[in-house]
N, C-alpha and C positions, 0 to 999 in steps of 0.2 A: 598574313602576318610574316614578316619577313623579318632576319634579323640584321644586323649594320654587321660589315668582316671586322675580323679587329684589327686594329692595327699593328700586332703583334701578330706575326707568319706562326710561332708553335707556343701556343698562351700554356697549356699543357705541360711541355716541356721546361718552360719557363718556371712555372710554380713549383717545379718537380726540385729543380736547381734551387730555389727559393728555400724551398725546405729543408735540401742539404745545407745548404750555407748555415741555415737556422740551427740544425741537428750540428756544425762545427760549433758555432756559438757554443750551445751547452756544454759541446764535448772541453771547449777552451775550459772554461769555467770549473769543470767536475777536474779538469786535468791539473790545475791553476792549486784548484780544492785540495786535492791528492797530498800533491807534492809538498802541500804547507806553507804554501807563498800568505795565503787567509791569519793562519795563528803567528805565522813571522811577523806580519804587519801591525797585528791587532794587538802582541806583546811591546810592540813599541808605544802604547799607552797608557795609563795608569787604568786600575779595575774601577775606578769611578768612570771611566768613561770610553767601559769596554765596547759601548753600542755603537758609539761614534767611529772608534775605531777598527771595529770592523766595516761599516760603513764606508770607511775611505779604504779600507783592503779592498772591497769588491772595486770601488774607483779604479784604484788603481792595476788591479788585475784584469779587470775587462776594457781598459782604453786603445792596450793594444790587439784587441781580439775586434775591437767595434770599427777600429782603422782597416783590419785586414779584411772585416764586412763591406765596410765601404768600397775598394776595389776589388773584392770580389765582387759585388753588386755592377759596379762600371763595368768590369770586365764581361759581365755573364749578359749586361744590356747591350755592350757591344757585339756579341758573338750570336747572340740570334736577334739580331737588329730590334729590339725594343723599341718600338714609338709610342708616343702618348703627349698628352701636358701631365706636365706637375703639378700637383696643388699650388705650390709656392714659387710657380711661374709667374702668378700675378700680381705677388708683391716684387717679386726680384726683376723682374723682365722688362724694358719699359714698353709702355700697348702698342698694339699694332695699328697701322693704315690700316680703314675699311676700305 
């Protein structure tokens, strides 16, 4: 029973970084939370329709946390060479020659 290498040289180290990035996310969010960016937003709505408005506070407080996920993601698959497919390589991608 043997198993296949992966195509990622430190999968390890990889998931390690995965979960910092994850542990920023939150820390963005609780940080976002703190400072009152959440009840600023959310007072820009009428109390009929406090649910909604908060709802676009987190929107709008995590878009730039989810952009800074993103290259941080690119970045961290460039630096320990991450190979793989994507799931959504087979709609985006056009097929290949056999």
């Amino acid at each position: 029973m043997t198993q296949n290498p992966s195509p990622t040289p430190h999968p390890r180290l990889y998931l390690l970084a995965m979960g910092a990035g994850f542990a920023g996310l939150i820390a963005w969010f609780v940080i976002g939370r703190s400072l009152g960016v959440l009840d600023w937003i959310s007072a820009l709505f009428p109390p009929s329709h406090a649910g909604a408005g908060l709802m676009i506070a987190i929107m709008i407080l995590m878009t730039p946390g989810f952009l800074l996920w993103k290259y941080y993601n690119r970045w961290i698959e460039k630096r320990l060479k991450v190979k793989g497919r994507y799931y959504e390589d087979g709609a985006y991608l056009p097929p290949k020659q056999k």
